[in-house]
C-alpha positions as CSV (number, residue, x, y, z in Angstrom):
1,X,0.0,0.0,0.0
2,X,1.1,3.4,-0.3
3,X,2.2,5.3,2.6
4,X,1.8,9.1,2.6
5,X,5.1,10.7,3.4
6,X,5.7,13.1,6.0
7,X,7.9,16.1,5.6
8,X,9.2,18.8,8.0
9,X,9.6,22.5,6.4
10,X,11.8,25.3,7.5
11,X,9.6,28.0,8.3
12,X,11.4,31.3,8.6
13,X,8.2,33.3,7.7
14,X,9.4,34.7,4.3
15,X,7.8,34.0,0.7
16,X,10.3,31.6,0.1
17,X,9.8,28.9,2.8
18,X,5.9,29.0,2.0
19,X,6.5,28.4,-1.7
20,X,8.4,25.1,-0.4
21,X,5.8,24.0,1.5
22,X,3.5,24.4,-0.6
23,X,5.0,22.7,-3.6
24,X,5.3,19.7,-1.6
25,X,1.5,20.0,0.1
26,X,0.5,20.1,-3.8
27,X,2.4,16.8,-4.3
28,X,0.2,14.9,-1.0
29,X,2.7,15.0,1.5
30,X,1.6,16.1,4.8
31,X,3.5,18.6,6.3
32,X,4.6,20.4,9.1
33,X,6.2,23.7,9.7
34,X,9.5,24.2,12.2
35,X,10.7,27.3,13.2
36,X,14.2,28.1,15.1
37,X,13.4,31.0,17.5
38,X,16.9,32.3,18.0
39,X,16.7,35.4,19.3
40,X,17.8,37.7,16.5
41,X,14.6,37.1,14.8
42,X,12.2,39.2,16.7
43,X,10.8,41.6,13.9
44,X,7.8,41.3,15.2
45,X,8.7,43.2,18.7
46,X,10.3,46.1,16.6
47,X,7.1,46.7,14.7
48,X,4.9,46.7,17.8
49,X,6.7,49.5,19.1
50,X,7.8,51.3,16.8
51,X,5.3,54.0,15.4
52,X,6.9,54.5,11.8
53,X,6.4,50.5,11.8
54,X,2.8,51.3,12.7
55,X,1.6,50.2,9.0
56,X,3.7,47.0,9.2
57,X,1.4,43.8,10.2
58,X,2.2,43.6,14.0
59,X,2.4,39.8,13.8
60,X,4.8,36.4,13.8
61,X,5.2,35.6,10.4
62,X,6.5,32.2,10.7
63,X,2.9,31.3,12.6
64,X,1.4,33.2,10.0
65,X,2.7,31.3,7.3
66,X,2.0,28.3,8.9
67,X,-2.0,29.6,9.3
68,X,-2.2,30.6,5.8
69,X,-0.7,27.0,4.7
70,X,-3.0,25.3,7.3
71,X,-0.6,23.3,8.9
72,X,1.2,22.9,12.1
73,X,4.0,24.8,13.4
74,X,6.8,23.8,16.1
75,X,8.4,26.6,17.3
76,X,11.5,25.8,19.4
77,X,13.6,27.9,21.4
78,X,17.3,27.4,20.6
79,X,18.8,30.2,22.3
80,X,21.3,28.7,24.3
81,X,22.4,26.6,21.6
82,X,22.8,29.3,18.9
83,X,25.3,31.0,21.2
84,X,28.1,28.7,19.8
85,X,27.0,29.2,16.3
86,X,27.5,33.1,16.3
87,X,30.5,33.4,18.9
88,X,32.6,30.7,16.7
89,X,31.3,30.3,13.0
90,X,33.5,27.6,11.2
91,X,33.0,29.5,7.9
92,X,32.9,32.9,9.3
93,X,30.6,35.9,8.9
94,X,29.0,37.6,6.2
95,X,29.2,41.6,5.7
96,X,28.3,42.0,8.9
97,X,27.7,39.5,12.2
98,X,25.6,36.9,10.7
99,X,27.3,33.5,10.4
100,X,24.9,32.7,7.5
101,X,26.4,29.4,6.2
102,X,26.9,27.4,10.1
103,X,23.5,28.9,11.1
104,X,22.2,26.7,7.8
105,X,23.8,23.9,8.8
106,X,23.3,23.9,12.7
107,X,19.4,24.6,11.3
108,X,19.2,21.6,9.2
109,X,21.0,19.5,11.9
110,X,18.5,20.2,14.5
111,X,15.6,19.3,11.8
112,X,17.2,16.6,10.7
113,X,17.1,14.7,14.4
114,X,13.8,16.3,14.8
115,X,12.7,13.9,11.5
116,X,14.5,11.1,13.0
117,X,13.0,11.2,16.7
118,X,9.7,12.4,15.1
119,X,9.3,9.5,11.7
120,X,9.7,12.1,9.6
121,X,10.7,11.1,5.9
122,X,12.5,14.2,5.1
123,X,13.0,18.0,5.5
124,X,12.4,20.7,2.8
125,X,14.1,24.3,3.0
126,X,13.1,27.3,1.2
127,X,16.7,27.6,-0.5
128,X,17.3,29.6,-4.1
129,X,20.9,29.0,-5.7
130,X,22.6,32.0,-6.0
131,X,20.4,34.3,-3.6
132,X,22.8,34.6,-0.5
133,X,26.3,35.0,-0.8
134,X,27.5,32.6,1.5
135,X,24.6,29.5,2.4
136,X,23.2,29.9,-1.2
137,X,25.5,28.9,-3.1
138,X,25.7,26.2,-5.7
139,X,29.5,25.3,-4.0
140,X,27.5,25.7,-0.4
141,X,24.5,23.9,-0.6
142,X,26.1,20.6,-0.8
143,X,28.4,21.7,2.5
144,X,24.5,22.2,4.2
145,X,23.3,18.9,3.6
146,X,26.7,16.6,4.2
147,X,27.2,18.5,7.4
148,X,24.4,18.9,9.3
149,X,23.5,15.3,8.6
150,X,20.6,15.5,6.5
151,X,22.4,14.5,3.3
152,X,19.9,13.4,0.6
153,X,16.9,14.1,3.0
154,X,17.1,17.9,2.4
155,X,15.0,19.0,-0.3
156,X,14.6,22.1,-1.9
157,X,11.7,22.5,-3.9
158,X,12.2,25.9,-5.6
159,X,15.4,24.9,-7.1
160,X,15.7,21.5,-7.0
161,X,16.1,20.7,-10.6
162,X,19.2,22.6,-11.0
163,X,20.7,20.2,-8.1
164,X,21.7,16.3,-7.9
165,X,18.6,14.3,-7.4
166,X,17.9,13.9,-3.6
167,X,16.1,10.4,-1.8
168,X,12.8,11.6,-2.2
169,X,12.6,12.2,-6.1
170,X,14.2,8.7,-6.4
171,X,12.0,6.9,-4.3
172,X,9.3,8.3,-6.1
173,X,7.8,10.5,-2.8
174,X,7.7,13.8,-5.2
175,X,7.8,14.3,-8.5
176,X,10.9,16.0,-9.9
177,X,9.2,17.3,-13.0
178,X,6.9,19.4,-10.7
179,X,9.8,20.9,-9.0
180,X,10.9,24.3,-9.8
181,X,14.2,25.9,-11.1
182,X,14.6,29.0,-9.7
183,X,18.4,30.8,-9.4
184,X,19.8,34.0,-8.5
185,X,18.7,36.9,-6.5
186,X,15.6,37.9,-9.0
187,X,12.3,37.9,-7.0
188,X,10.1,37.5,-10.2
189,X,9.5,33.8,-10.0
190,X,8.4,33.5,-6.9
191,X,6.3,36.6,-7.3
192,X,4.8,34.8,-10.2
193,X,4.4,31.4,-8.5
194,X,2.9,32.9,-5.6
195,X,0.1,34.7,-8.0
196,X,-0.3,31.3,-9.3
197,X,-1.1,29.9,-5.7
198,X,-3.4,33.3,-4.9
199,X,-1.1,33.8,-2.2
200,X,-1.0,38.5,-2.4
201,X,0.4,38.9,1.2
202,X,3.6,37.8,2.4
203,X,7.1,39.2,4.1
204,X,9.2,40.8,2.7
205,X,12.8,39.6,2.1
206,X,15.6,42.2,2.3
207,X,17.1,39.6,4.6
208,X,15.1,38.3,6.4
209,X,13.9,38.7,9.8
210,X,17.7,38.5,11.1
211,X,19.3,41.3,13.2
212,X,22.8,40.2,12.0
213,X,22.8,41.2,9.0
214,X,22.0,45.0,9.5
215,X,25.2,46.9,10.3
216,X,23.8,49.3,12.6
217,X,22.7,46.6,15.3
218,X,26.0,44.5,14.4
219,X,27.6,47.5,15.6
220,X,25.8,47.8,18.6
221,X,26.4,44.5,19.1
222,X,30.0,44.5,18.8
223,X,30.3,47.9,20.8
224,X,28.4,45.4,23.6
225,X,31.4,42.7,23.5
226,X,33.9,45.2,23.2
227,X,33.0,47.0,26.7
228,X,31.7,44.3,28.2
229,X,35.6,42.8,27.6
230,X,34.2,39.0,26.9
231,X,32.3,38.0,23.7
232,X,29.0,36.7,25.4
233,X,24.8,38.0,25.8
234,X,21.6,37.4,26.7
235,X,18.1,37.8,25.6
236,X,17.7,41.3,27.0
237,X,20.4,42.4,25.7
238,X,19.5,41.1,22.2
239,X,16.0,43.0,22.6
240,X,18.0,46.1,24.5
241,X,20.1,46.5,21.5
242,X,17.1,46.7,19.2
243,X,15.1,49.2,21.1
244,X,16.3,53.1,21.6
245,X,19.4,55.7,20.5
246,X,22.3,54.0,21.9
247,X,24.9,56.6,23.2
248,X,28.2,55.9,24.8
249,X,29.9,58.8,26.0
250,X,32.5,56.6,27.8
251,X,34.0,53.5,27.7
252,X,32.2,52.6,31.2
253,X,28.8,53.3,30.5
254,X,26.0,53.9,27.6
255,X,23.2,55.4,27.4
256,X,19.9,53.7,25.6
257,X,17.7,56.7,24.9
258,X,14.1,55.6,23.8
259,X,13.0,57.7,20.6
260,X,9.3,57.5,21.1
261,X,6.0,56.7,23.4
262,X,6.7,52.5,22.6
263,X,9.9,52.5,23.3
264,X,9.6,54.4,26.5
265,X,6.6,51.8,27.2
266,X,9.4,49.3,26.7
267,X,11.7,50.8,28.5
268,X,10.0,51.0,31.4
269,X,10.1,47.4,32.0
270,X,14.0,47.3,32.8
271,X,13.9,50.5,35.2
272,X,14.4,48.0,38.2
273,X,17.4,46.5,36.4
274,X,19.1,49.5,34.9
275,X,19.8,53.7,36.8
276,X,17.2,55.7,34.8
277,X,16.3,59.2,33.6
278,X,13.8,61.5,32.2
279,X,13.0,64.9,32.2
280,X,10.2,66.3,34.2
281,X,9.9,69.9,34.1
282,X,9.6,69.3,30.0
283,X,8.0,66.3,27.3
284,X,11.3,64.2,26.8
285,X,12.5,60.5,26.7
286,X,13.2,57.8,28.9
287,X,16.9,57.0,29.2
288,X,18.4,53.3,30.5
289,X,22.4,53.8,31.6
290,X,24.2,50.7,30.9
291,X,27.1,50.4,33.2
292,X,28.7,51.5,36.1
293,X,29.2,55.5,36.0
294,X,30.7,57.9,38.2
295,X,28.4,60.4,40.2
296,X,30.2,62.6,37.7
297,X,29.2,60.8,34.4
298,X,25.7,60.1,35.5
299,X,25.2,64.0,35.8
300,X,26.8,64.1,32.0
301,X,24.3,61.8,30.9
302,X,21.3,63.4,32.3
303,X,22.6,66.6,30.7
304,X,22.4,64.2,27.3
305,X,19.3,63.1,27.9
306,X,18.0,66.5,28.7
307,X,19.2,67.5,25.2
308,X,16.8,65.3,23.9
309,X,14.0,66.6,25.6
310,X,11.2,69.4,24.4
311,X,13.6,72.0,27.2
312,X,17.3,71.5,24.9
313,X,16.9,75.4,24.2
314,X,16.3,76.2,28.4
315,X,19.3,77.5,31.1
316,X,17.9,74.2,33.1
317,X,15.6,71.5,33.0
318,X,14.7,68.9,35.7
319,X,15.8,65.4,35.4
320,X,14.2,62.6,38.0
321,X,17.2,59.6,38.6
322,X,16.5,56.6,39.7
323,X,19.1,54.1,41.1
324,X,18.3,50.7,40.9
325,X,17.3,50.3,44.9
326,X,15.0,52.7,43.6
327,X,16.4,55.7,45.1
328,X,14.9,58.9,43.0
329,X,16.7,61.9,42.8
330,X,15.3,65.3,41.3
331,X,18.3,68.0,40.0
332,X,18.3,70.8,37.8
333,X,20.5,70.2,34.8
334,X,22.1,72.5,31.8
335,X,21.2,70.3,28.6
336,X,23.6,69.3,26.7
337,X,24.8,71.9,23.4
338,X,24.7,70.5,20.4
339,X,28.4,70.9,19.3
340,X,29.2,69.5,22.5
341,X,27.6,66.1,21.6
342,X,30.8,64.2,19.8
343,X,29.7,62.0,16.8
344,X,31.8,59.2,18.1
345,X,29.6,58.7,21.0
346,X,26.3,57.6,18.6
347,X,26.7,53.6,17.9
């Protein structure tokens, strides 16, 4: 008799790993949808809170994609794990701090013993050859599949035909012939395929949902590691680093200054954890310090944040500080001039 086969797809939320899944659904496989939460990927959060994000959908994509395909999702947290993977890529980084090509492979590794502890017959990825510079390409793909494990259980469906037949085209699970092409960075035939589906409403790509590959929060992040004086993080600071104007006057202490009413909201959340300011005699923001200041420098920085309040032109303007014992201090404080903000102080 035959046996339906069971598939598990890579769901990053993009247009490209719902085309996959969908090729194979059309073929009668069943599938389900994994994604790998690791930390970087939290678009979502930025879009809540930001109001020049305000049009953006303020939802997960990846469970989106997986509601609009009808199937289930397993989202699974691998934090911790990832660590490794960005602090000591094998094959490096791309332009900026995302280890593209080992975060591939350590991907389809963890599917790949998800399949075999779940009797799964095989996993199916959303890849293109030739759209990213390092895990998409034709010399890379094969290093994806021989080292996480997967081997000739890794199927890509939008570009399968211009790559070496895989287990489940021989064994007759899918049909080759209904498999697509696709190469290069061109967007046009998965625009077109997706018409041909009646799918109109999907992510964007750009790079996906991944904070590593944008250079301003690379640089953050890097300007975290460097003061810090050890390579290592944790999930606030990965949401931290998204969230505000980061300022570091010193080498001992930064400022993250929020920019509008969500990211104060947001803010407000980590006053226990962090000394913070904000002006009360004008409108103005909510500032975190992060670090250990003198009595000095934390006068400095409320003269900072006070330059970024609706007072910047005023002799004074009163700043409440409070310590993280909750101590609150009011003082009258000379903003900040402009010319005396440095440019090397703005990460």
């Amino acid at each position: 008799m035959n046996q339906q086969r069971k598939a598990v797809a890579l769901i990053s939320g993009g247009l490209d790993s719902l085309l996959s899944a969908r090729v194979v659904m059309e073929q009668g496989v069943h599938v389900e949808g994994i994604n790998f939460f690791t930390g970087f990927c939290v678009e979502g959060h930025t879009h809540a809170i930001r109001k020049r994000e305000r049009a953006r959908p303020k939802r997960n994509n990846a469970l989106w994609t997986a509601e609009q395909l009808g199937i289930k999702l397993h989202i699974i947290d691998i934090i911790e794990e990832y660590k490794d993977v960005l602090l000591h890529p094998r094959y490096g980084y791309g332009a900026h701090l995302n280890p593209c090509l080992d975060c591939k492979i350590f991907m389809v590794k963890k599917a790949a013993e998800w399949i075999e502890k779940n009797e799964f017959d095989f996993i199916v990825t959303g890849e293109v050859v030739g759209q990213r510079p390092m895990s998409q390409r034709k010399d890379t793909m094969p290093v994806v599949a021989q080292e996480s494990g997967a081997e000739d259980l890794l199927l890509r469906p939008l570009c399968a035909r211009n790559l070496p037949m895989t287990k489940p085209e021989r064994e007759g699970w899918i049909d080759r012939s209904k498999l697509h092409d696709f190469s290069g960075r061109t967007r046009k035939p998965q625009i077109e395929l997706a018409e041909k589906f009646g799918i109109t409403d999907f992510a964007q790509p750009a790079g996906g949902c991944c904070f590593l590959t944008d250079e301003q929060y690379s640089s953050k992040l890097s300007d975290l590691w460097k003061y810090r004086g050890e390579r290592r993080y944790d999930f606030d600071d990965i949401m931290l680093l998204k969230v505000g104007r980061h300022i570091r006057p010193a080498s001992n202490y930064k400022l993250i200054i929020a920019r509008e009413e969500g990211e104060v909201n947001f803010l407000q959340g980590y006053k226990k954890e962090y000394l913070s300011i904000k002006t009360i005699s004008h409108m103005g923001p909510l500032a975190l310090i992060d670090g250990k200041p003198s009595e000095e420098q934390v006068l400095e920085a409320a003269a900072i944040v006070a330059r970024f309040s609706k007072g910047k032109m005023e002799d004074r303007v009163e700043v409440e500080i409070t310590r993280q014992g909750g101590e609150v201090q009011h003082l009258l404080i000379k903003p900040l001039k402009p010319q005396e903000m440095k440019p090397e102080w703005m990460l």
